[in-house]
C-alpha positions as CSV (number, residue, x, y, z in Angstrom):
1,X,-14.7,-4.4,5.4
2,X,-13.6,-1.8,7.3
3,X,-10.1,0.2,5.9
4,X,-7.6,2.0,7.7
5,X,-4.6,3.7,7.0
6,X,-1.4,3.7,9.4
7,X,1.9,6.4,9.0
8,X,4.8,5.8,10.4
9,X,7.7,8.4,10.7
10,X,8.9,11.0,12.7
11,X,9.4,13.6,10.0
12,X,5.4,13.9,9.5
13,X,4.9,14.6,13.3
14,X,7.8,17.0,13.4
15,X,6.4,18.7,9.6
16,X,9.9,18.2,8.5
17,X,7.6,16.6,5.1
18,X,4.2,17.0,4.5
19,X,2.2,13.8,4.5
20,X,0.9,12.8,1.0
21,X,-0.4,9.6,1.7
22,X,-3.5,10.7,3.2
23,X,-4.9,12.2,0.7
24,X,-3.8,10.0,-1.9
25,X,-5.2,7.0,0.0
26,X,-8.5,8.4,0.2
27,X,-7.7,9.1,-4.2
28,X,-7.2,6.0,-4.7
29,X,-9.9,3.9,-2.9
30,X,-12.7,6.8,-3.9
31,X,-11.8,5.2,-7.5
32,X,-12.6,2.0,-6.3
33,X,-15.8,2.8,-4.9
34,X,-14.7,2.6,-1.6
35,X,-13.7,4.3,1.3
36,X,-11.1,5.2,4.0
37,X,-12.8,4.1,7.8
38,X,-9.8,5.5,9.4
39,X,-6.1,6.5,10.1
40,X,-3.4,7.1,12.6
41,X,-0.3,8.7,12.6
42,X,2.8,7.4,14.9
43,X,6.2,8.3,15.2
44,X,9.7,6.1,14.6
45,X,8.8,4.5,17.9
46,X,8.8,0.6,18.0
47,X,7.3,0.6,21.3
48,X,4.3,2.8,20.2
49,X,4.3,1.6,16.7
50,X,3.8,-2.5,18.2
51,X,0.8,-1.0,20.1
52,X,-0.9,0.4,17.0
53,X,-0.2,-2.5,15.0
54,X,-1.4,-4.9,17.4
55,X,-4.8,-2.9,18.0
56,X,-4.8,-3.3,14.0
57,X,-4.1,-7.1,13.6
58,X,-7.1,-7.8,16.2
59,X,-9.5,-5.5,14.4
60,X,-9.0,-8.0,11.4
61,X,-9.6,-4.7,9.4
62,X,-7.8,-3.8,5.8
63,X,-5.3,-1.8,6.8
64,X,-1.8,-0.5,5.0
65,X,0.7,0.9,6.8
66,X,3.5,3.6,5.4
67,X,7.0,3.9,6.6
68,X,9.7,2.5,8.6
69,X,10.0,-1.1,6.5
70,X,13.7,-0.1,5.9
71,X,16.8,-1.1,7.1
72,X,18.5,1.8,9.0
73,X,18.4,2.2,13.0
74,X,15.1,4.6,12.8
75,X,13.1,1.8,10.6
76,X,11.6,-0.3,13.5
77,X,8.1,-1.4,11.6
78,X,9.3,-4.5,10.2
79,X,10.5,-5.9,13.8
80,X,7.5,-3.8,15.3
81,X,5.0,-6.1,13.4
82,X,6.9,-9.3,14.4
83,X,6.2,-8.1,18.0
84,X,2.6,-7.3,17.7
85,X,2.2,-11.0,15.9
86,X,4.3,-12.8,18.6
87,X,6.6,-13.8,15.8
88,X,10.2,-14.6,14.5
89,X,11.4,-12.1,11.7
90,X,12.9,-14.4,8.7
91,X,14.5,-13.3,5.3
92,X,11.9,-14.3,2.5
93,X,13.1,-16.2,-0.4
94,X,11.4,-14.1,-2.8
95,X,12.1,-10.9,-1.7
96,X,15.9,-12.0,-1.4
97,X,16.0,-13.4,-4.7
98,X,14.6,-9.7,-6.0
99,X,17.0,-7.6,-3.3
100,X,19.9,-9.3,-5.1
101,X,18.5,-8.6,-8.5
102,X,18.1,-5.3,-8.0
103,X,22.1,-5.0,-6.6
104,X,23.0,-6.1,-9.6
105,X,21.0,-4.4,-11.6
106,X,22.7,-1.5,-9.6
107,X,26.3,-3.0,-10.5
108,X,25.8,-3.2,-14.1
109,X,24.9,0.4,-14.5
110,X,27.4,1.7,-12.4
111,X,30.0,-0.7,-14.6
112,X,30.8,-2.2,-11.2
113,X,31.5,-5.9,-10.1
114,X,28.7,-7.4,-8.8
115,X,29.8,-8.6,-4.6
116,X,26.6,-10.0,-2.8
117,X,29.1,-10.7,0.1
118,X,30.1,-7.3,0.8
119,X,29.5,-5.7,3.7
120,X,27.1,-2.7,2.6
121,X,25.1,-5.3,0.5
122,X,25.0,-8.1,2.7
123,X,23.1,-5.4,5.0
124,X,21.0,-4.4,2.0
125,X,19.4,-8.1,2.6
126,X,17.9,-6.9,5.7
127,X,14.9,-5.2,3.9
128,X,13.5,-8.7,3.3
129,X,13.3,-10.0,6.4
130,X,9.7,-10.5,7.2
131,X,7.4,-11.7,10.0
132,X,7.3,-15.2,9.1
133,X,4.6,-16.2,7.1
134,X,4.9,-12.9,5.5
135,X,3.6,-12.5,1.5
136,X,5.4,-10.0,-0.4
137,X,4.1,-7.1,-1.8
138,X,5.9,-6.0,-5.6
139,X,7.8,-3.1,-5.6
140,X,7.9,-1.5,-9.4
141,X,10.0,1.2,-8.7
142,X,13.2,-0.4,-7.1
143,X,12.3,-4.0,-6.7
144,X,12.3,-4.3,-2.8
145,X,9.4,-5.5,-2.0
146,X,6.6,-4.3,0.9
147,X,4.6,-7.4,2.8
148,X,1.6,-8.5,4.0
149,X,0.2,-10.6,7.4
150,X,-3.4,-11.5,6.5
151,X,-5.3,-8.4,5.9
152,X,-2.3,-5.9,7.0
153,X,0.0,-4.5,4.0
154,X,3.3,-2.7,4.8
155,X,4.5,-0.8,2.1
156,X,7.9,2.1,2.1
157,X,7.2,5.7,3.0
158,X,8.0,7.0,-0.3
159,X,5.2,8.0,-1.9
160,X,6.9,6.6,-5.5
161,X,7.0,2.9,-4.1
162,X,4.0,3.0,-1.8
163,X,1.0,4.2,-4.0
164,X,1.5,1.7,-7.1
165,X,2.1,-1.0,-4.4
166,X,-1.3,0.2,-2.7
167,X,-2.7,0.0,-5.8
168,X,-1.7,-3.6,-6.5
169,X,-3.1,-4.7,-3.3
170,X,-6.2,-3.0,-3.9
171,X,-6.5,-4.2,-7.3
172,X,-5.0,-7.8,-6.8
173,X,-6.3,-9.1,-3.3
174,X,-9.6,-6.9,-2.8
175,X,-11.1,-6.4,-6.5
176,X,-14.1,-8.2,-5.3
177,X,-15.0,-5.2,-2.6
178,X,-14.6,-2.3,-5.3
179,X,-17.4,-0.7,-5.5
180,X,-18.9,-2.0,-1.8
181,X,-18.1,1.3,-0.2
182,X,-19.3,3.5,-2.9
183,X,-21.6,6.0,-1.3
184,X,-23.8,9.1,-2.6
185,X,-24.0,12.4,-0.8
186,X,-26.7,15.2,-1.1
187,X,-26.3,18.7,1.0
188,X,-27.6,21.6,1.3
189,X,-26.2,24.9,2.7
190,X,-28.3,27.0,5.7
191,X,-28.4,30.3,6.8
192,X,-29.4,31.6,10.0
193,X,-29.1,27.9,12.0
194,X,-27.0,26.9,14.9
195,X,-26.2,23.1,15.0
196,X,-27.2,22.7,18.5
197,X,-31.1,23.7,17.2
198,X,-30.8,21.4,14.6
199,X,-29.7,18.3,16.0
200,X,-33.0,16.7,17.2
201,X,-33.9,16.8,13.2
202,X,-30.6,15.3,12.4
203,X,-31.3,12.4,14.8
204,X,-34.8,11.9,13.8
205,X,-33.9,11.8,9.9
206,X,-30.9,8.9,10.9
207,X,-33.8,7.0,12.4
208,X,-36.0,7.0,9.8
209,X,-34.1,6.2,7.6
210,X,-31.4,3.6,8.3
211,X,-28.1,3.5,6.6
212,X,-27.4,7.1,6.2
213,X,-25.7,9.4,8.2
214,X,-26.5,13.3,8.7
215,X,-23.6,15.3,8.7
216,X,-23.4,19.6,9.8
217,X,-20.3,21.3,8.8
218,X,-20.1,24.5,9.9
219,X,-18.5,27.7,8.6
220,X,-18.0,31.2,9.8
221,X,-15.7,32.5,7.0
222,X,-16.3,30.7,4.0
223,X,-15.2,33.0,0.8
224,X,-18.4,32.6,-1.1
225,X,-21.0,31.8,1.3
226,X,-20.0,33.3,5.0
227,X,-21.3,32.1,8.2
228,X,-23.3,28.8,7.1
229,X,-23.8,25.3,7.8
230,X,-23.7,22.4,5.0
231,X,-26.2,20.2,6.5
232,X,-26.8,16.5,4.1
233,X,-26.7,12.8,4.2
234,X,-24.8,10.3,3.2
235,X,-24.8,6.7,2.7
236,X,-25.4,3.6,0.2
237,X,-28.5,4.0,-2.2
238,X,-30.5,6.6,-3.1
239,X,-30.4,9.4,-0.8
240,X,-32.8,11.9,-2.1
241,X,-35.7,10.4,0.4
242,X,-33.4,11.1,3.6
243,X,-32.5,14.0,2.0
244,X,-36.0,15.5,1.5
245,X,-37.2,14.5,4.6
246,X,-34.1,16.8,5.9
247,X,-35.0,19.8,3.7
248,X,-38.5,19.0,4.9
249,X,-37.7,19.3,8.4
250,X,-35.6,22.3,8.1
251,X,-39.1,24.9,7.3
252,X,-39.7,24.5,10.6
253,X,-36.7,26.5,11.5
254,X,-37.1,29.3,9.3
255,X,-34.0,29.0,7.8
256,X,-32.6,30.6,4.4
257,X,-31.3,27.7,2.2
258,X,-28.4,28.2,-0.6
259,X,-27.1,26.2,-2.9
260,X,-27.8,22.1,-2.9
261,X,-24.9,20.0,-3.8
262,X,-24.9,16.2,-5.0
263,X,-21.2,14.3,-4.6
């Protein structure tokens, strides 16, 4: 299965905060043997966020999506996955029952009554309402919880609530894929190549040998190594016979090779 990763918020695209989720996305499904197929970043429009999350639902990919699940104007996933669905938003029971807990929670340490009915709370009730059908997601931090529609999880933007939630849904819902995705990596780095000569051996080692990828990275000011290109494969298995076959291929170049490296 295919997993993607979705952002949603303004202040990423605008560098007002540096995204964290990335990163720690990639973190946490590495320890899981898998691996991240791809992500997208959009901006706190419901328009353009209902277009990404509808391309997403008919994938029928794993994908989480950060952000916008609260409860102020500029929060629009919530209503923006209702729309991709074709479906009515609804307050879930569950995630009521634990909004209200955690207000009074909230009342008892501030030595304050306890007034579900109030105004400020009453809105607070709005971060459980769901695309019907919805599942919740557990929140550890704060109690209000993230959802799910089949293989889509929606989760807060702060990076407190939304990687332990990740985590759960990784660990609760997928266990049986860990470890599916868990691929091995050998490289090696050449001197005095240009990609664009090296290509047709790329091409020829993918063919022979199914299932793993080639991959050139260039560089023209790496600190330790200069101009170079990291040339290796990738893929499920063993990938020292791709691998050779590459190293193989390159004497015909009369290139210099460095260092190898195994990941």
């Amino acid at each position: 299965m295919n997993i993607g990763l979705i952002i949603v918020g303004d202040e990423i695209l605008s560098g007002k905060r540096e995204d964290k989720h990335l990163p720690k996305v990639i973190a946490l499904l590495a320890a899981r043997g898998l691996a991240l197929s791809w992500a997208r970043y959009v901006g706190d429009e419901r328009e353009r966020i209902t277009a990404a999350l509808k391309d997403a639902f008919a994938g029928g990919e794993l994908v989480f999506c950060t952000g916008g699940i609260g409860a102020t104007p500029d929060d629009h996933t919530r209503q923006a996955a209702a729309a991709a669905l074709g479906r009515e938003l609804a307050l879930h029971p569950l995630a009521r029952d634990l909004i209200l807990e955690r207000m009074r929670d909230v009342a008892r340490e501030q030595g304050q009554p306890f007034e579900p009915e109030r105004a400020d709370n009453a809105h607070r009730l709005n971060m459980g309402v769901f695309p019907a059908g919805a599942s919740i997601i557990p929140n550890p931090y704060n109690k209000i919880a993230g959802f799910s529609v089949d293989h889509m999880h929606f989760v807060p933007g702060f990076p407190v609530m939304a990687w332990p939630m990740i985590e759960w849904v990784l660990d609760e819902q997928y266990a049986h894929l860990h470890g599916g995705g868990r691929k091995s990596e050998r490289s090696v780095i050449v001197f005095g190549a240009m990609e664009a000569t090296l290509t047709p051996l790329m091409e020829d080692v993918e063919a022979r040998f199914p299932g793993f990828k080639v991959f050139s990275l260039p560089s023209v000011d790496h600190p330790q190594w200069g101009r170079h290109i990291e040339l290796g494969v990738k893929g499920c298995g063993d990938p020292v016979p791709a691998f050779e076959a590459l190293k193989a291929g390159l004497a015909a170049f009369g290139t210099r090779l460095g260092p190898e490296l195994v990941r």
